[in-house]
N, C-alpha and C positions, 0 to 999 in steps of 0.2 A: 926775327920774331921778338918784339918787347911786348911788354904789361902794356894793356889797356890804361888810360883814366880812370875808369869806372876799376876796376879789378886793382889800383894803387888805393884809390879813395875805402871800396873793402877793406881791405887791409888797413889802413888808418883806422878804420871806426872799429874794426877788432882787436885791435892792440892797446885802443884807449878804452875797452870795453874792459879787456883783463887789466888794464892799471888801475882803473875806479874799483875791480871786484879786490886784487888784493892786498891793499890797504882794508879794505871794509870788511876781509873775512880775519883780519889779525887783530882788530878790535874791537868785532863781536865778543858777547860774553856766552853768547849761545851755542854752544856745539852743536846745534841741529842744524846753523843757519852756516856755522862753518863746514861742515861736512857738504850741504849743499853747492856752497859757493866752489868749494875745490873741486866737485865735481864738473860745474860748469866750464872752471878754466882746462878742467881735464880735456873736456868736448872743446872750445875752444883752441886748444893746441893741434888737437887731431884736425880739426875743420882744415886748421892753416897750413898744418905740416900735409895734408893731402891734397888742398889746391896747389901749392907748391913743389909737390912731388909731383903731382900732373903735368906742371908745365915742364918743368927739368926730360919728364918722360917723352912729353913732343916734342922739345925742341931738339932733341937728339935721336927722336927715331927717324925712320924715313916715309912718316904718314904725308900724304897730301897737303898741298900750304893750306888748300881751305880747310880742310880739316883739324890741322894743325891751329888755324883761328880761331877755333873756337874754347882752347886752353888759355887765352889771353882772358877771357871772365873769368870769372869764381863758378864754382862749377854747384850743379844743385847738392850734391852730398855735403860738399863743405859751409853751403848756404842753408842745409838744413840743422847739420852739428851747431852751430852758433848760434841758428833761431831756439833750438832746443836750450842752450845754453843762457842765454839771455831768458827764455820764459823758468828756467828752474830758477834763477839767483831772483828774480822778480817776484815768484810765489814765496821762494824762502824768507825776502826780505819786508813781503807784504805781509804773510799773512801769522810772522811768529814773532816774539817780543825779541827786542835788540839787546838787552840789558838782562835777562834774565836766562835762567838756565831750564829750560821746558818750551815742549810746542803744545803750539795754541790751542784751547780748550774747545773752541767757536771750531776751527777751519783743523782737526788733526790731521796726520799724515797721510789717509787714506782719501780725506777732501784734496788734499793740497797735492797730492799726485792725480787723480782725475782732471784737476785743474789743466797739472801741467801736458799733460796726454791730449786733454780735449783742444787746449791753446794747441801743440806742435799737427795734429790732423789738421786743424783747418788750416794751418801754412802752407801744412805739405802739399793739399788737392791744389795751395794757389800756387808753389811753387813747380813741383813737378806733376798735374795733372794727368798727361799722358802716360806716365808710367804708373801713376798711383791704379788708374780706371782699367788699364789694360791686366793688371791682375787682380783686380779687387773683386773680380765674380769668383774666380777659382780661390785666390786665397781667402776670402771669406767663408766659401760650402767648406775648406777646408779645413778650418780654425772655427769653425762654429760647432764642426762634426766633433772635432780635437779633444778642444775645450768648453764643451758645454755646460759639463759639471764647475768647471773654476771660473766659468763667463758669470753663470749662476751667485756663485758664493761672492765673486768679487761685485757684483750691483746689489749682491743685498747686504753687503758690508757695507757699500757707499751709502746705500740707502739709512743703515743702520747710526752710519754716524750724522746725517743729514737731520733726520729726526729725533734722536740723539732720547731714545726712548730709556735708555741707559748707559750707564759712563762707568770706568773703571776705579771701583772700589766701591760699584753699589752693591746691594744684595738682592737676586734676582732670582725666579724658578723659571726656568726654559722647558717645556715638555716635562722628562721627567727626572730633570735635574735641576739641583739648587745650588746656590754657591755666591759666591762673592766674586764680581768681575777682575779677571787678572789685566786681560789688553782683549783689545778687539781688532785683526790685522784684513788684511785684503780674504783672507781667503774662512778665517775662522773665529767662532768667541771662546776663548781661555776662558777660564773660571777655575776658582779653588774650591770645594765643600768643605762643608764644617768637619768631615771626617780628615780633610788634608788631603783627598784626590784631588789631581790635576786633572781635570777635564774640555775636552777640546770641541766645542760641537761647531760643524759648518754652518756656516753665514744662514745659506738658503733655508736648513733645519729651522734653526732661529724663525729668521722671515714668517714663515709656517706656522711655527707654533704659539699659543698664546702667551704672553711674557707678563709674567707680575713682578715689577718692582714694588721691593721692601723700603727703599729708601729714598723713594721718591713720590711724591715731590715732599714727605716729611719723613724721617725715620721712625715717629712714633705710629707704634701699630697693635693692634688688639690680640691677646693670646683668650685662648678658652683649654677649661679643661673640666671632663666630664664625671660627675661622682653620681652612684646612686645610694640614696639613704632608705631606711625604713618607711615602712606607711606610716609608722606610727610617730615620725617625729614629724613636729609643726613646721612646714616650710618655711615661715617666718623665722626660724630660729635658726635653722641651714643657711640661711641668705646671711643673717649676723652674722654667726661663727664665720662663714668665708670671706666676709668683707673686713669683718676685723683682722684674718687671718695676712690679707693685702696689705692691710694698715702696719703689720707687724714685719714688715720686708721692705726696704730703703730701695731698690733695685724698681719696683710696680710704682708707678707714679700717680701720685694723688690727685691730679688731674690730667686727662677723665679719669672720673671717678668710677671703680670697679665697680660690679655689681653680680646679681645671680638671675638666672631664670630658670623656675621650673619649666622643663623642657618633656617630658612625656612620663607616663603614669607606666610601669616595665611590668612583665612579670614576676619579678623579685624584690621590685626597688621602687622608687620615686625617682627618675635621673634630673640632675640639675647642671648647667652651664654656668660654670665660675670665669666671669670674663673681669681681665684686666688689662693695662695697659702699659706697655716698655717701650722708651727709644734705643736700644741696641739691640738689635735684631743677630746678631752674633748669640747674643746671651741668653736666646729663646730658650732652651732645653735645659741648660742651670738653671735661670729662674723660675721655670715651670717644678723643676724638680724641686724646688726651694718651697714655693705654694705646695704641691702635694704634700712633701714632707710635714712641713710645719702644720696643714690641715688635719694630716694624721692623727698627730698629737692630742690637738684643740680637741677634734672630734672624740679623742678616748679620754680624754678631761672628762668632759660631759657625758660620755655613758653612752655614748653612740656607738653601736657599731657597724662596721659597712657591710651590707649583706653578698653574699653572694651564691649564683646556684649550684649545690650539691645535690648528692644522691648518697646516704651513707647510712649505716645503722648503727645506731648510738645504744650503751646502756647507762639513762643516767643513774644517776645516783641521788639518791634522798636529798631533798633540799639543807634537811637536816644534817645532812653527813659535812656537806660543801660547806654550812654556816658554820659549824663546830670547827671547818682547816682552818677558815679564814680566820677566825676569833682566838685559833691559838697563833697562826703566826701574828698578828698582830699585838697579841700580849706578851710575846716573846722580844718583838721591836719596842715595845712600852718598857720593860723589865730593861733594857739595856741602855734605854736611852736616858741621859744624863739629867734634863729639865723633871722627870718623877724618881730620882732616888730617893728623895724623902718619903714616898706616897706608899699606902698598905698596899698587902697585894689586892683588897677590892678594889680598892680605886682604881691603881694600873687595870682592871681587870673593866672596869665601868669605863675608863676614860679609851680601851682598845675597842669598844663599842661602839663607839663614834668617830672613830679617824676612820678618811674615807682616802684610796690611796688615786692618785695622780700621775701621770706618766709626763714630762716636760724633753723638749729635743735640746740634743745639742746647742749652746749659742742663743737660743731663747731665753728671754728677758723673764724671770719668775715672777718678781714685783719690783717696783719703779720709785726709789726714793720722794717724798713730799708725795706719793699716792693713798689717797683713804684705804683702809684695808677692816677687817674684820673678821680676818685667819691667822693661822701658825702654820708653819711646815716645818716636817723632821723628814731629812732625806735616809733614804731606805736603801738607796746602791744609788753611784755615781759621785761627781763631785761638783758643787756650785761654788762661786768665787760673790765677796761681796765687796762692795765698790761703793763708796763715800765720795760725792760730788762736794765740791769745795772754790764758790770765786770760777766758777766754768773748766776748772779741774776735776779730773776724776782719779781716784786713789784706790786700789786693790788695798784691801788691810787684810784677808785671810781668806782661809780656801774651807769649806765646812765639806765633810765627807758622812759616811754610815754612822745616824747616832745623831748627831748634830740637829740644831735647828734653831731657825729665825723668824723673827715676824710675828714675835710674843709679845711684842710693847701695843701691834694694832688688835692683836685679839685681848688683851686683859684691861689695859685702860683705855684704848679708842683712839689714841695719837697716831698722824701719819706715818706713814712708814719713817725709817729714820735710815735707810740705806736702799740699794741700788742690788738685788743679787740676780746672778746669770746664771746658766748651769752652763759646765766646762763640757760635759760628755751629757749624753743621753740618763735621763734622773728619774729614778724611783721614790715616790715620797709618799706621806701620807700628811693628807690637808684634816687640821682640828678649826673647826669652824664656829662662830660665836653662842648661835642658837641649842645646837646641843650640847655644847657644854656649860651652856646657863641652864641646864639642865639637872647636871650634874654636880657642877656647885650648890643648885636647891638643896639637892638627896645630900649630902657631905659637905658644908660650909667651911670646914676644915681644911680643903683641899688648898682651897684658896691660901690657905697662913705659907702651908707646906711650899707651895709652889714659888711664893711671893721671897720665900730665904733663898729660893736656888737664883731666882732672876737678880734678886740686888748682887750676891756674888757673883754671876758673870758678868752682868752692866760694870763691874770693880775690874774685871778682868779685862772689858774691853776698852774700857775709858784710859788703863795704862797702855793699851798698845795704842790708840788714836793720839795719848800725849805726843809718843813718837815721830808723829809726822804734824812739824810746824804748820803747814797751811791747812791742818784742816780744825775744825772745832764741831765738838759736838756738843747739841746745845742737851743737859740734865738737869736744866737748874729746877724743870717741875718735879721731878724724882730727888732730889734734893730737898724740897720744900715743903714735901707733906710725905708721909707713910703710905708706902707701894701698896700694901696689903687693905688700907682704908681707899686709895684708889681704882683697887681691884673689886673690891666687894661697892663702890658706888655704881660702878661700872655696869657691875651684873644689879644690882638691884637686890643685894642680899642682907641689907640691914644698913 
């Protein structure tokens, strides 16, 4: 009993099959393609070492010669190991990058194993026909009954990556979960939520359900958020305040441009739809929270407030009673704060008439260096930090607390602002605004002398700490060149 020709010549072309694989799996840079290849020479060894051990088997038992003839071929088992083998290092080598450390984005591994499944079935019906047909009724009802749920999950994973509706690391809603794509395997889609669940939904779920990608085909995507105002405030001025409020968040992008809709006439409210625009969709719920926030504020700036429906019973109190708290703590804040120590107590008493108080958030910009202005503020609780822009530098020179205040140079001579201040925490202030206290200067032209001694002495105070820092220069040379007190009284119009 020897080898056939045919069954020597196998042999040849399987042994120069595993010398081209490994060289080629040692100079891959790919571990996907080298994992593959070694698999193949794995099936490859087995093919050879079991034609080989068959023939060893007949030629020492004592089966029939002709029976024994037919161990002189390559038998189908060993002729199927090596077709399998050859079609894996073929997909692995077609269809992922040589050089690189990743599989292919086009053909992933759940493509490229169907590949290889579907190439090894049509060999097998051409190699072993008869055996494949003679169980394929029973082992099909068998394995359909089996696996019908993981047949399911695994063609709609093929399908999933086929159409490639989403890829790992989008941000996707499936049913009634969201999350960011972890991997997508034969049988399920991973995903993480925003909360840091790991969630696993089967393939066929998916299939099913309707799927919104966030990050395809652009990441930029529209947020809304619903407020409802008074009947009495002009919807025109809602749509400002929250457009401006966008404009005021680095995070909402300027184009597209945000906008408002009144959206329905409520029983309590007016509701409106503040829609804007973000590309990071991770950062939905901070940035939304960032817009409320900072709309809060704006909106209690302005004297708005948000309604909502109660049922309670109140006993108010005399409007007289509320105007007399508010007028004394306000003349209380006058009396301590540093810009009227010179002032009688009428004055302090006249000028707490007209400060109107202001609530600013956290990290909110209060005014804007080189910005027109035509107020003051004296902060009431919290702390603002103020910040001199210098040559595209910016410079913190001091921190103003309860007492303190800025933005005296735009409300008395009209010059733009001449610094940058922020608030550090949530700010309590009261805003003196131009009109009423041209007021006040009518009734008492004296205030003005008064007030004009304490501002040159801090401008002294502040001009030695800005010496301190080389790069910046503050420009005084018009306070310098004419009398503050004749610039303040030109100003208002008082002679």
């Amino acid at each position: 009993m020897n080898w056939s020709g045919s069954f020597v010549i196998y042999l040849v072309l399987v042994i120069a099959l595993a010398a081209v694989l490994l060289p080629v799996q040692a100079i891959t840079r790919n571990g996907f393609i080298r994992r593959k290849l070694r698999f193949s020479l794995l099936l490859i060894v087995a093919g050879v070492a079991y034609d080989i051990a068959s023939y060893y088997y007949a030629l020492h038992s004592q089966l029939p010669p002709e029976t024994k003839a037919q161990f002189d071929l390559p038998s189908d088992i060993g002729i199927l190991l090596v077709a399998l083998a050859t079609i894996n290092a073929i997909a692995a080598l077609l269809f992922n990058p040589f050089q690189q450390e990743k599989i292919s984005d086009r053909y992933p591994r759940i493509v490229q194993d169907a590949v290889v499944v579907g190439a090894f079935v049509l060999i097998a019906t051409s190699v072993a026909p008869e055996r494949l047909f003679a169980t394929s009724a029973i082992g099909g009802l068998v394995l359909g009954l089996a696996l019908q749920d993981t047949l399911g999950n695994l063609f709609a994973g093929l399908a999933i990556q086929v159409e490639k509706p989403f890829g790992v690391g989008d941000w996707i809603k499936a049913g009634d979960y969201e999350g960011r794509v972890a991997e997508v395997t034969w049988r399920a889609t991973k995903m993480r939520t925003k909360s840091g669940k790991f969630v696993v939904i089967p393939n066929s779920m998916v299939s099913k359900d309707t799927v919104v990608n966030f990050s395809k085909p652009s990441p930029v995507q529209r947020m809304s958020f619903t407020i409802g105002l008074s009947y009495d405030v002009p919807p025109n001025l809602i749509k400002q305040i929250a457009v401006e409020t966008c404009a005021a968040i680095p995070s909402i992008l300027r184009e597209p441009a945000p906008d408002t809709l009144l959206t329905q006439y409520g029983d309590s409210a007016i509701n409106y739809a503040c829609r804007f625009w973000i590309d990071d969709f991770s950062r939905s719920d901070p940035i939304i929270d960032e817009f409320a926030t900072l709309l809060y504020y704006r909106l209690k700036r302005a004297g708005l407030n948000i309604p909502f429906p109660i049922r309670d019973v109140r006993i108010a109190r005399a409007p007289r009673e509320d105007s007399v708290a508010a007028d004394a703590s306000r003349l209380a804040f006058v009396k301590k704060a540093g810009l009227f120590e010179n002032l009688e107590l009428a004055d302090k008493q006249a000028i707490a008439s007209i400060l109107h108080p202001v609530t600013f958030a956290a990290g909110e910009t209060i005014i804007r260096q080189a910005d027109a202005g035509g107020s003051m503020f004296f902060v009431k609780t919290g702390v603002v930090k103020v910040i001199f822009e210098s040559n595209g530098e910016r410079h913190e020179v001091t921190r103003l607390t309860e007492g303190d205040f800025f933005g005296e140079m735009a409300l008395l001579t009209g010059e733009p602002r001449t610094a940058t201040v922020v608030a550090c925490s949530d700010v309590d202030a009261y805003v003196l605004s131009k009109e009423p206290f041209r007021e006040v200067l009518f009734q008492n032209p004296a205030i003005a002398e008064k007030i004009s001694q304490t501002i040159v002495s801090r401008k002294a105070m502040l001009q030695e700490q800005a010496n301190q820092i080389t790069t910046l220069t503050i420009h005084l040379q018009a306070q310098e060149q004419q009398n503050f007190l004749v610039r303040i009284q030109r100003f208002f119009g008082l002679g």
